[in-house]
N, C-alpha and C positions, 0 to 999 in steps of 0.2 A: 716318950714325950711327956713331960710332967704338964699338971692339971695347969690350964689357962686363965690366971687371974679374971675377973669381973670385966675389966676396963682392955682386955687382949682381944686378939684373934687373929687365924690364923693367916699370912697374907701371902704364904708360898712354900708349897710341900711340896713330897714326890708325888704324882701320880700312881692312883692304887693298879693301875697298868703298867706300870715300869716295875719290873726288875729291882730291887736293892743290891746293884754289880757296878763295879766298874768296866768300861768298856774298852775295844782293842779300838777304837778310832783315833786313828793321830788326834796331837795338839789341835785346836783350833777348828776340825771339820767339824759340817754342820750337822752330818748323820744324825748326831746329838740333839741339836734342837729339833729335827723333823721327827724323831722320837718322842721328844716331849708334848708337842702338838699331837700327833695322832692319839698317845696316852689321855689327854686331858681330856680331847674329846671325846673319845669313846665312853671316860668316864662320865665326864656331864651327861652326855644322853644316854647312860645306860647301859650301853652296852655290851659289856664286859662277856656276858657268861653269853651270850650268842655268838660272838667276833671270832671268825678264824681269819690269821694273816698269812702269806704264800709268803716265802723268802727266797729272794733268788738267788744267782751268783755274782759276786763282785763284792766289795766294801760292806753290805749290809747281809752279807750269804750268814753271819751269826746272829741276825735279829733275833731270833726264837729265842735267843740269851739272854733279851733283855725287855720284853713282851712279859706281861702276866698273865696270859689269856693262850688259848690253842693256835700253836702256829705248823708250817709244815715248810718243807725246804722241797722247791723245783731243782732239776735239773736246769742247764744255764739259758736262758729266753725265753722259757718254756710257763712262767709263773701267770699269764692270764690261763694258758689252756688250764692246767693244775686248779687256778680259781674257779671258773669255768666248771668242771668238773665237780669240785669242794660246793660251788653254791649251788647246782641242778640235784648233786644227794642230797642237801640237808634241807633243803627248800627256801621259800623266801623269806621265811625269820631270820632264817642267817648273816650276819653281813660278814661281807667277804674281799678282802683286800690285799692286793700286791702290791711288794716295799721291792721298786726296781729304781738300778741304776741305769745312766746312758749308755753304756756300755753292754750293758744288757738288756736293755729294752729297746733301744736304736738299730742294735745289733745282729746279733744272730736269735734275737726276740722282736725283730721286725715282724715278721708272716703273723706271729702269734698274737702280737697288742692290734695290729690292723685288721685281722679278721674276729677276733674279740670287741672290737671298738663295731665293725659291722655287722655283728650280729644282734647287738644292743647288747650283750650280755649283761647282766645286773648285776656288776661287780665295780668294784671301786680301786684303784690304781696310784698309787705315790710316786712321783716318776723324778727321781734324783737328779739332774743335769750337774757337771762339773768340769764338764767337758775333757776328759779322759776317761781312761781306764785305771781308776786308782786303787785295785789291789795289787794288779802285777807288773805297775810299774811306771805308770803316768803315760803308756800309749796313745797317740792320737786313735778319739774318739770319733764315731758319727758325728757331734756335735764340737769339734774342736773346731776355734773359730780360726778365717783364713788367718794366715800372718802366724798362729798362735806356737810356739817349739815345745815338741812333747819328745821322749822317747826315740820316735818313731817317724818323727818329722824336726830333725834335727835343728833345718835352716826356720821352720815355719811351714805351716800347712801350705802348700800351692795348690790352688783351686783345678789350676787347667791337667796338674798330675793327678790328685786325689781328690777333685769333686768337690762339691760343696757341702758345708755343714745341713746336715737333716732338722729341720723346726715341726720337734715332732707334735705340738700344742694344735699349729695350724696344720697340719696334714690329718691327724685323728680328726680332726671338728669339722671337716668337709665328708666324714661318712655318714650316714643317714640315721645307722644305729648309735650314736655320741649323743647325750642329751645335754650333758656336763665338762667341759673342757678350760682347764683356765692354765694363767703360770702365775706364781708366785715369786719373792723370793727372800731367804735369809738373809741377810744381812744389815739389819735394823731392826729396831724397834718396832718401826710404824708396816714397815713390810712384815716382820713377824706376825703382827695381828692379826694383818690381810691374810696372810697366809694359814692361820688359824681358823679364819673365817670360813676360808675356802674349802677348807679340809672338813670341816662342819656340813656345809652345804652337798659338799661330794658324799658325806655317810648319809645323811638327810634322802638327797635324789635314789640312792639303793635301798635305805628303808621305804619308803615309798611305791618302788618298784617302778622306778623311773626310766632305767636305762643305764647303760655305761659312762662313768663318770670317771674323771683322768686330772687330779692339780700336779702341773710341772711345781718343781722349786727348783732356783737358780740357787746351787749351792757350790761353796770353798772347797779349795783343797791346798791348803798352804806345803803341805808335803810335796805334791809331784811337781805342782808352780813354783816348786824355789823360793815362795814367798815369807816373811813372819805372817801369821793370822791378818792382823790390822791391816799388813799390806796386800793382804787376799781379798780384805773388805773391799779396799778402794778399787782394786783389778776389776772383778764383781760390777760393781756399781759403772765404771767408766768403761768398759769392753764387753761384759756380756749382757749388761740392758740395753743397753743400743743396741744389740745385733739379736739379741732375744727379748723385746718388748713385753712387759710385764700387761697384763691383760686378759680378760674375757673373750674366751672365742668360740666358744658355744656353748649356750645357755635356751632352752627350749623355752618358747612362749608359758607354757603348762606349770615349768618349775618357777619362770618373775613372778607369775601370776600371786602360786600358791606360796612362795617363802620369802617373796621380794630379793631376790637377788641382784647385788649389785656388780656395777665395775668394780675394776679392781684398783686397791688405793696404792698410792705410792709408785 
């Protein structure tokens, strides 16, 4: 980067936590921007050289690729135990976060985010929603909404055959040990922020030693949806925030108090 004239500056780099790579995420997913977010943050507050990340299995099982800081790769559902574990060795300087998909966190990473969410563990969780399974093949998900045609539900999900979509935001936030739970989501501008925010306040409540902290982000998948990008946005916006409302759903008195946390915008 050559020297910055007098009258410059800078108004948009990489994050010294990303990677200088190109990534294996189709056109258009947001993997990418939820990337950029956790990078920024960690950098603003510091944290670089304490931060370990859990990477699971599914779509982001290559993050450690594109992380500048120590990461480790779970077996597939298993990234709270794996954190869990990662944050009780190194103690509480550590901050310690899994980058999961629906798919994998809904999943057969059920037992492991529910009993991590209850035992407060002091770990912090990125919880991808896109409602399939988007590395092998755009399977219906725990969170595929009714109606919605994946793979594996050819005609559309039917509720009375295959159950209803899991909201895993409000099921974590009804446990006792969750002190931090919200949903987020990509696809804007003004939600992007929110979503920044969020991601902030979640590294925040574990530095602190707060308890278990969990931001959904309602994120694209124009690849498995059949969609262009643009037209993933609109899908997004008009079928999964109405059926997954963007919002605060558990925020401990302890953490408004101390860092003012708000609803969530947009």
């Amino acid at each position: 980067m050559t020297t910055l004239q007098a009258n410059e500056q800078i108004v948009y780099q990489r994050p010294r936590s990303l990677m200088n790579v190109s990534t294996h995420y189709c056109p258009g997913c947001t993997h990418g921007v939820a990337h950029r977010l956790v990078a920024e943050v960690i950098d603003e507050m510091g944290l670089r050289d304490r931060t370990v990340g859990v990477a699971s299995v599914g779509c982001s099982v290559f993050a450690y690729n594109y992380f500048d800081f120590d990461f480790v790769q779970s077996p597939h559902g298993r990234a709270p135990a794996m954190a869990t574990g990662v944050k009780r060795a190194l103690g509480p300087d550590a901050i310690v976060f899994s980058y999961q998909g629906d798919g994998d966190m809904a999943s057969i990473g059920m037992g492991e985010i529910v009993h991590a969410a209850a035992r407060g563990e002091n770990i912090t969780v990125i919880f991808i929603n896109n409602t399939n399974y988007g590395m092998t093949g755009g399977q219906m998900a725990p969170t595929t909404l009714p109606g919605q045609k994946t793979t594996t539900s050819a005609s559309g999900r039917d509720v009375e055959l295959q159950g209803y979509p899991i909201h895993a935001a409000e099921l974590l936030a009804n446990l006792d040990g969750a002190s931090y739970v919200v949903r987020r989501a990509l696809n804007d501008p003004k939600n992007i922020r929110a979503a920044k925010k969020a991601i902030r306040t979640a590294f925040e409540v574990q530095e602190k030693g707060m308890g278990f902290s969990m931001v959904e982000l309602l994120s694209i998948c124009p690849t498995n949806w059949g969609l262009a990008p643009t037209d993933a946005m609109g899908w997004l916006v008009d079928h999964m925030i109405p059926f997954y409302p963007l919002g605060d759903f558990k925020v401990i008195p302890e953490l408004q108090k101390e860092s003012g946390a708000s609803k969530a915008e947009g």
